[in-house]
C-alpha positions in Angstrom: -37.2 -109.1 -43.7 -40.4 -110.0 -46.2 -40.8 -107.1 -48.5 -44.1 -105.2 -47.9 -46.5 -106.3 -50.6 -48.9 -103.7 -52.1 -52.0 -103.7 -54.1 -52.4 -101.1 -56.7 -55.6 -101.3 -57.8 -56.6 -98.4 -60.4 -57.7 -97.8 -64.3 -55.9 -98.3 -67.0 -56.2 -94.4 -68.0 -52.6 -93.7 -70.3 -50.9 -95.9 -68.5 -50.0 -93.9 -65.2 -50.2 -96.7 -62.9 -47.1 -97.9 -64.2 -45.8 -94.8 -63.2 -47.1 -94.8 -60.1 -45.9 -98.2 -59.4 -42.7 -98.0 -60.4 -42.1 -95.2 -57.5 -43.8 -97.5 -54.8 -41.2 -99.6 -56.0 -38.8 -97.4 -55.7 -39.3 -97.1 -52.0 -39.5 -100.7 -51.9 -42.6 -102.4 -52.0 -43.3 -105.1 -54.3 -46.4 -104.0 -56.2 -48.7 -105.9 -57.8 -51.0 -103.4 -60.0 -55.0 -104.8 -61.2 -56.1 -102.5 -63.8 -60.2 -102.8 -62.7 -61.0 -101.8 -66.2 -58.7 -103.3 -68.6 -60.0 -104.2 -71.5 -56.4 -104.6 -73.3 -57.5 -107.5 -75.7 -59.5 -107.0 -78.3 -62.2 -109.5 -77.0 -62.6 -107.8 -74.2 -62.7 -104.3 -75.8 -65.5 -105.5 -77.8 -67.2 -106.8 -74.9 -67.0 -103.7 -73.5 -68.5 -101.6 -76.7 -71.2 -104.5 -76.6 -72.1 -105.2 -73.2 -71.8 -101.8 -71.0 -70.9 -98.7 -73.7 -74.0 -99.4 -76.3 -76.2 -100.1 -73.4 -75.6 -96.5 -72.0 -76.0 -95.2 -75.4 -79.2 -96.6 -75.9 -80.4 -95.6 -72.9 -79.8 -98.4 -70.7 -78.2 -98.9 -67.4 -74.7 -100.6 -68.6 -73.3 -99.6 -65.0 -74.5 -102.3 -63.1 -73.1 -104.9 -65.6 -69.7 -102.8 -65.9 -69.9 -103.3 -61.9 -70.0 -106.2 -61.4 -67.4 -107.4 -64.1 -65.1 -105.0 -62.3 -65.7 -106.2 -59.0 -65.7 -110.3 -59.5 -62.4 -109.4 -61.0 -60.7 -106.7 -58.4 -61.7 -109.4 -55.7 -59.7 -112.1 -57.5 -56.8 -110.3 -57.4 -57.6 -109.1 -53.8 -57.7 -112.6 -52.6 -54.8 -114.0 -54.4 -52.2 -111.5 -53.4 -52.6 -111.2 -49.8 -51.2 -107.5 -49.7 -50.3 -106.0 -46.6 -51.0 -102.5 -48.3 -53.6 -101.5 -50.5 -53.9 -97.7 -52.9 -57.2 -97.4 -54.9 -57.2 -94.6 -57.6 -60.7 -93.5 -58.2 -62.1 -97.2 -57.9 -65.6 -95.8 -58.4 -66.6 -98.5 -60.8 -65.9 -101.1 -58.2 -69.0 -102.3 -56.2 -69.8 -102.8 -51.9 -68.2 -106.4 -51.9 -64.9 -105.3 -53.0 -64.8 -102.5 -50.2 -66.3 -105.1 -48.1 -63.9 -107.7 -48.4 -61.5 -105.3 -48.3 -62.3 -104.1 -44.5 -63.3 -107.4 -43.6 -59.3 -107.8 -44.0 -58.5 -104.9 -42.0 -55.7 -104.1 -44.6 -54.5 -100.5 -44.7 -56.0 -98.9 -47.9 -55.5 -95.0 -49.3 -58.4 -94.2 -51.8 -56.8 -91.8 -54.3 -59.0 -89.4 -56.4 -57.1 -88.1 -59.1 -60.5 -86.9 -60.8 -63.5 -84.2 -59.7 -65.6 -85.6 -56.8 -68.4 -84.7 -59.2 -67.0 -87.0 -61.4 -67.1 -90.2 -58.8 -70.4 -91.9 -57.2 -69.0 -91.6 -53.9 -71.0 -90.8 -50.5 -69.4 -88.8 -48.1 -70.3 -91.0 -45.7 -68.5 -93.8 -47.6 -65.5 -91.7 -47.6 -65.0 -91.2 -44.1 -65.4 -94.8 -43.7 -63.1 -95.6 -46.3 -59.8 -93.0 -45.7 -57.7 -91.6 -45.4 -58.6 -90.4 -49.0 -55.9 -88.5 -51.3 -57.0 -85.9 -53.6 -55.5 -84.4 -56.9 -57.6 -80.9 -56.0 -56.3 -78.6 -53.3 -59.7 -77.0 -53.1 -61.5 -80.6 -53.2 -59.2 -81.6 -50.3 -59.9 -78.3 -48.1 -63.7 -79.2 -49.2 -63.5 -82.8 -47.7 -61.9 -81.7 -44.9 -64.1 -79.4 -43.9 -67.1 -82.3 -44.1 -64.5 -84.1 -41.5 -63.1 -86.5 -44.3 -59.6 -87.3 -43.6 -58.0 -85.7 -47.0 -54.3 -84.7 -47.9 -54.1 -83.1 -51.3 -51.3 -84.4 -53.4 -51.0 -82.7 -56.6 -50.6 -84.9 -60.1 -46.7 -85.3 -61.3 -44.2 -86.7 -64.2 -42.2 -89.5 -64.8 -38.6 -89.1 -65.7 -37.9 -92.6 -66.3 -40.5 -92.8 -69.2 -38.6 -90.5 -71.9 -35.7 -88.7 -72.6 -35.8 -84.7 -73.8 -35.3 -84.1 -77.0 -33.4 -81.1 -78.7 -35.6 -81.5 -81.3 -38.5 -78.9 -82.3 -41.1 -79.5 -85.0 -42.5 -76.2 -85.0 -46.4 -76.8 -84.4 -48.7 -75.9 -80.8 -49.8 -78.8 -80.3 -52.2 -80.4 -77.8 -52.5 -84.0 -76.6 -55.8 -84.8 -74.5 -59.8 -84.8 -74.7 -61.8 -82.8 -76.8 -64.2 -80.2 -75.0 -65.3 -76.9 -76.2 -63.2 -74.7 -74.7 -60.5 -76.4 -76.0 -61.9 -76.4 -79.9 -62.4 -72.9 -80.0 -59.0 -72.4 -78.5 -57.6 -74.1 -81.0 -59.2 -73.4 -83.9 -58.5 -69.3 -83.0 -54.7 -70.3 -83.1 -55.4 -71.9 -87.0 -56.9 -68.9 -87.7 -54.3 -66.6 -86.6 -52.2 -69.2 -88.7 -50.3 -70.9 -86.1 -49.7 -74.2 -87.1 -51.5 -75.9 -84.8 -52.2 -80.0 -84.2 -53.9 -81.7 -81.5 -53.7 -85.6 -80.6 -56.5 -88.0 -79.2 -59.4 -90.3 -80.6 -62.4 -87.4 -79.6 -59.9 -84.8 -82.1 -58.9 -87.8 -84.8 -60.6 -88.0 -88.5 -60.2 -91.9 -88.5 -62.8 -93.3 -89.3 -62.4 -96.3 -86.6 -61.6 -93.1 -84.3 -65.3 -92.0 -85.2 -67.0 -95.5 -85.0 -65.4 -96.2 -81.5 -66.4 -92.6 -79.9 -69.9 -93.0 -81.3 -69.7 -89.3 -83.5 -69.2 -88.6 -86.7 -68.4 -85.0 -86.3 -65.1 -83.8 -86.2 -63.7 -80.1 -85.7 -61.3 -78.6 -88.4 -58.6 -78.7 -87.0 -55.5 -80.7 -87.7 -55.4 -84.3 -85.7 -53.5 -87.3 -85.2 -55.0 -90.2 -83.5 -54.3 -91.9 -79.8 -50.5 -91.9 -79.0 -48.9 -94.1 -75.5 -47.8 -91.7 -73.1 -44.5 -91.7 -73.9 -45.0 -90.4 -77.0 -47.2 -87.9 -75.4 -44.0 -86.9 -73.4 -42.1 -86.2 -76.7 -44.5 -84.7 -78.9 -45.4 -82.0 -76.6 -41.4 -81.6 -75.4 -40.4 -81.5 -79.1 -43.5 -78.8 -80.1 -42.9 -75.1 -80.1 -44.8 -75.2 -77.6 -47.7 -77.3 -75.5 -50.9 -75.8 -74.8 -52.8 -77.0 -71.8 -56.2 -76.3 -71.5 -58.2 -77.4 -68.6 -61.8 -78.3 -68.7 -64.7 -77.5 -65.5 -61.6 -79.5 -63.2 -60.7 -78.4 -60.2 -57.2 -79.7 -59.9 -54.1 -79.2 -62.4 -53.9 -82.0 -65.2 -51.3 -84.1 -65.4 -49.6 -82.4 -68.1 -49.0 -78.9 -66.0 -46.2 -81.2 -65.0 -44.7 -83.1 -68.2 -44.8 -80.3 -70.2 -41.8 -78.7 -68.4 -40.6 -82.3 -67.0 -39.8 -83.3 -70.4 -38.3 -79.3 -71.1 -41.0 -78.8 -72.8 -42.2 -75.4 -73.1 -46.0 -74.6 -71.7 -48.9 -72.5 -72.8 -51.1 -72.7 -69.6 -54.9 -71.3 -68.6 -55.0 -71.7 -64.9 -52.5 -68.8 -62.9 -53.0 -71.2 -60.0 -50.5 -73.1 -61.9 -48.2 -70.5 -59.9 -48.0 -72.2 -56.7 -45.8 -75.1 -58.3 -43.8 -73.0 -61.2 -42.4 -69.3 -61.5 -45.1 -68.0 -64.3 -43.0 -66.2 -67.4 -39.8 -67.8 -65.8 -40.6 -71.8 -65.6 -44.0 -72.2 -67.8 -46.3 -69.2 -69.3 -50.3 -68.4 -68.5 -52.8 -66.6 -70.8 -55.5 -65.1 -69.6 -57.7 -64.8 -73.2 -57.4 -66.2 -76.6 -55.8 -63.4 -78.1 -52.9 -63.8 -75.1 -52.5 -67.2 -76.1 -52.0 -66.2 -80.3 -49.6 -63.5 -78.9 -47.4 -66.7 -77.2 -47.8 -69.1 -79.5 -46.3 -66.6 -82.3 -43.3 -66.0 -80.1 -42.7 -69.3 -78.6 -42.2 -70.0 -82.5 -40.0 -67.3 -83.0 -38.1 -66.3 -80.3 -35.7 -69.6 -79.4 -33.7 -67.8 -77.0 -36.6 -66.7 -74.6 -38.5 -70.5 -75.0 -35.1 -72.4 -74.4 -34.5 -70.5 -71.5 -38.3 -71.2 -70.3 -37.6 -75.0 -70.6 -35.1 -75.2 -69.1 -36.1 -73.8 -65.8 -39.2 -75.6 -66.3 -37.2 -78.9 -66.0 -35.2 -78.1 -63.7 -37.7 -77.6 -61.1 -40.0 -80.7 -62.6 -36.9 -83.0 -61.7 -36.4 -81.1 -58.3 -39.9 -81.2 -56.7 -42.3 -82.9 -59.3 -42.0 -86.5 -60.2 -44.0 -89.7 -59.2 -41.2 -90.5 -56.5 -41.8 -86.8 -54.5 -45.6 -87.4 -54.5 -45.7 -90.8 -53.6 -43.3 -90.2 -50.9 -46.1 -87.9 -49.5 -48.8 -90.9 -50.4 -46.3 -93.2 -48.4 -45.9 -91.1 -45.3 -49.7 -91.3 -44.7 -49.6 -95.1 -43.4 -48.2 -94.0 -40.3 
């Protein structure tokens, strides 16, 4: 029997897709994965500050360029690998022929949204044509559903297979992701309750190519290390006295609700709603206020007994209901 070919077609964002192939894999298909926006060399990263990011900047439309780059290239790979399934994730920057070529083919397709439908360019009209669409926001899929767009919510996940748990704890909160407000002056009130605090990311790092290549000079006082692969991601906020995870305007959980505690890692969350997929003060802990958060953070660091027996829980029900192979197998079952 010919193995069921899929298309994974999806941005490069951390790396994910590699996750996300690797458990289509796992239930068999042989996956070929187009990253629409990879600019992994350094020609095409430059063509990329050049051609479509200094165009927006200056107030120019760099999206229609950035369009149809993406597109000629999505509809190569299209073409040339025949698959007999296709999964977009977000695919906003992709343009009508792609999605025309695409139904032209009749192939099955799942669009997956694992970003804010504010965040995407997409019609609703366009989505009902397109589905069945999956999305990373409970709320968003209820919304969707309600507009009679075919919608399953499948939350965001970890990836056991990427790193190992470590027993070892460097002492610091630390916090891996983009900088927004909310998540500055969260910070900086843990430096100034003296916390030892660091937080990872080009938007948080004092390199000066860091600066250059975000288009600020600016950067908030608090400690910073620059971009790290996901992997390291896993470890550094496993290995931390604890992990904060501070959401932005989203409306779904971020993709570290779940490696935190998949890598026994011990969270510091500010959505309760985090409560539907772990026991809060049990499996991952919630603060409701800054000063809640200082109060943790001083006793995840001091308290080892308490915080070990936190992550361990926590891992234990990452690796029991939420890894890439348990949502996928929900992405899977919506073929039929």
């Amino acid at each position: 029997m010919r193995s069921r070919r899929l298309l994974l077609v999806t941005p490069s964002f951390h790396g994910y897709h590699r996750s996300i192939a690797r458990a289509f894999a796992g239930r068999g298909y042989d996956v070929v994965t187009h990253c629409y926006d990879g600019f992994e060399t350094f020609p095409d990263k430059l063509r990329n500050k050049a051609c479509f990011e200094l165009p927006a900047r200056l107030g120019f439309d760099g999206h229609t360029q950035a369009e149809a780059w993406a597109t000629r290239r999505a509809l190569t790979v299209l073409r040339q690998s025949r698959p007999d399934r296709v999964v977009v994730i977000k695919g906003d920057t992709l343009g009508n022929e792609f999605w025309h070529d695409l139904g032209e083919r009749r192939t099955p397709r799942i669009l997956w949204l694992y970003d804010d439908l504010r965040r995407h360019r997409y019609t609703d009209e366009f989505l009902r044509d397109v589905g069945p669409i999956v999305s990373y926001a409970r709320i968003e899929a209820q919304q969707l559903c309600e507009r009679g767009i075919q919608t399953t919510f499948v939350p965001n996940a970890f990836d056991p297979d990427l790193a190992s748990p470590s027993a070892r704890r460097s002492g610091e909160i630390v916090f891996v992701g983009a900088r927004y407000p909310n998540r500055v002056d969260l910070l900086t009130r843990l430096g100034e309750a003296g916390v030892p605090v660091r937080a990872y990311g080009r938007q948080w790092s004092h390199h000066f190519f860091d600066r250059l290549r975000t288009w600020e000079l600016a950067r908030p006082s608090v400690p910073a290390e620059r971009d790290i692969p996901l992997d390291r991601a896993y470890a550094v906020q496993a290995e931390a006295a604890a992990a904060v995870n501070v959401h932005g305007s989203q409306a779904g959980l971020a993709m570290r609700t779940f490696e935190v505690p998949g890598m026994g890692g011990l969270q510091l969350a500010d959505r309760q709603d985090i409560g539907e997929f772990y026991e809060v003060g049990k499996e991952v802990l919630v603060f409701d206020s800054a000063a809640e958060l200082v109060d943790l953070a001083v006793r995840a660091q001091r308290d080892h007994v308490w915080s070990e027996r936190i992550r361990e829980a926590g891992r234990r029900r990452s690796l029991a209901h939420h890894t890439f192979a348990h949502r996928i197998a929900e992405v899977d079952a919506l073929w039929a």
